[in-house]
C-alpha positions as CSV (number, residue, x, y, z in Angstrom):
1,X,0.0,0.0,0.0
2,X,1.0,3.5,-1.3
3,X,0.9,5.9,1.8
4,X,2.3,9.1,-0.3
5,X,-1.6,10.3,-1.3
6,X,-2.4,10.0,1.7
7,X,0.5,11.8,3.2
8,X,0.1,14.3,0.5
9,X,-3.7,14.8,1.1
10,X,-2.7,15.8,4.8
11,X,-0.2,18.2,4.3
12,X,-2.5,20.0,1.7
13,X,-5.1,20.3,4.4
14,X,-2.5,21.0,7.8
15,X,-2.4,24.7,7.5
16,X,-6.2,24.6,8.0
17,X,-6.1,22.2,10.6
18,X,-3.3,24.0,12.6
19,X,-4.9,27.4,12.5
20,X,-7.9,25.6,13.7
21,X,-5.5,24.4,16.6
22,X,-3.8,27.5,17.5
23,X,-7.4,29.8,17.4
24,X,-8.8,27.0,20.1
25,X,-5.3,26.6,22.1
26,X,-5.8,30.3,22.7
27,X,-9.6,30.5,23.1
28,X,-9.6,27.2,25.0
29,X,-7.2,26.2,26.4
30,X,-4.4,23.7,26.1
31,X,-6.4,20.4,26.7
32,X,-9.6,21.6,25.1
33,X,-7.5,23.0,22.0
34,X,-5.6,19.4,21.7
35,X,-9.1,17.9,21.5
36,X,-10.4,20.0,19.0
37,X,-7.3,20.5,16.8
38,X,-8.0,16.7,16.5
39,X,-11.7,16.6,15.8
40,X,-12.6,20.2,14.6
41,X,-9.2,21.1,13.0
42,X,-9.9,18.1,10.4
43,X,-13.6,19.4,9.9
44,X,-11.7,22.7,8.7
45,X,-9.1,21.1,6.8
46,X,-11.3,19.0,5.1
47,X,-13.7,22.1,4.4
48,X,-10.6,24.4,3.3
49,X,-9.4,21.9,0.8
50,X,-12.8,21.6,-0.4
51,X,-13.3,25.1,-0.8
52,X,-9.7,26.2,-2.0
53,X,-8.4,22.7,-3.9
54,X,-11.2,20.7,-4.5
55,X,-10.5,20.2,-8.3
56,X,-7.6,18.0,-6.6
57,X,-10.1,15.5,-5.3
58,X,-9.9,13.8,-9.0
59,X,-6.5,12.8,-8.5
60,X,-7.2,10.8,-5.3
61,X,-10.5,9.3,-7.1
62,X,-8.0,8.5,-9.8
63,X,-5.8,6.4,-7.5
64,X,-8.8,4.9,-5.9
65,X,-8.9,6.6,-3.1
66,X,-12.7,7.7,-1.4
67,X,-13.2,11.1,0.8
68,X,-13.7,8.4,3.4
69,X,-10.6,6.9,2.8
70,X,-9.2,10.6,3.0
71,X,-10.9,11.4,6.2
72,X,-9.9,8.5,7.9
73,X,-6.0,8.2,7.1
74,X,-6.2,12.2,8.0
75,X,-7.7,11.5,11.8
76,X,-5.5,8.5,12.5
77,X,-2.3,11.2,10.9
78,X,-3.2,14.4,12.7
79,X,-3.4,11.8,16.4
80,X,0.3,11.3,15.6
81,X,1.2,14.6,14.6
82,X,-0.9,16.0,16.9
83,X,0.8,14.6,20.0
84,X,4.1,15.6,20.0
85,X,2.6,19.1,19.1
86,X,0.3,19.0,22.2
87,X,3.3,18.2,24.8
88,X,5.0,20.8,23.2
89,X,2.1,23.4,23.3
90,X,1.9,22.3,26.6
91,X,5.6,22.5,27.5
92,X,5.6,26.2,26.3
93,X,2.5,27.2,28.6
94,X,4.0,26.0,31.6
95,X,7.3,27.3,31.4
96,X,5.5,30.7,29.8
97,X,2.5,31.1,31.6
98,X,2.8,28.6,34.8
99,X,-0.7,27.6,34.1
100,X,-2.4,25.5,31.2
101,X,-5.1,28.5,30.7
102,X,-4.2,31.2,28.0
103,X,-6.4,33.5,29.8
C-alpha cells in the first residue's frame, strides 16, 4: 500500500487544521485546544481543501482513493502529529505562563 496520497492529502489540508488548533489553544485552552485541533481542525481542513483545492479531489478518485478513505488516514495522521505538538504546546504554557489557561 501507497501511503504518499495520503500523506500528501494531509499536508494540503494541515495549514487549516493547525490554524484551527492555535485559534482554540488560545480560546480554550491547552487540553480543550488538543481535542479540538483533533476533531474540529480536520472538519476545517477538510472544508478548506474543499473550498480552496477541490478540483484535486480527482487525482485521489483517480488512485482509488474515497473522501472516506481521505478522512480516515487524516484522523489516525493528525493523532500522531498531533501529540508531539500537544506536549509541546503544553511545554511552552508552563514554562511561559505557569498555568495551562491562556487567559
Amino acid at each position: 500500500m501507497n501511503y504518499r496520497p495520503y500523506w500528501q492529502f494531509y499536508k494540503a489540508i494541515f495549514p487549516f487544521v493547525v490554524a484551527t488548533g492555535l485559534l482554540t489553544v488560545w480560546v480554550f485552552g491547552v487540553y480543550w485546544g488538543y481535542f479540538l485541533f483533533c476533531t474540529l481542525g480536520i472538519v476545517a481542513g477538510f472544508f478548506g481543501f474543499k473550498t480552496f483545492r477541490k478540483d484535486e479531489y480527482y487525482s485521489y478518485y483517480n488512485l482509488g482513493i474515497t473522501k472516506y478513505k481521505l478522512l480516515l488516514s487524516s484522523i489516525i495522521i493528525n493523532l500522531l502529529v498531533g501529540l508531539p505538538i500537544f506536549l509541546v504546546f503544553l511545554a511552552l504554557f508552563l514554562v511561559i505562563f505557569g498555568k495551562t489557561s491562556s487567559i
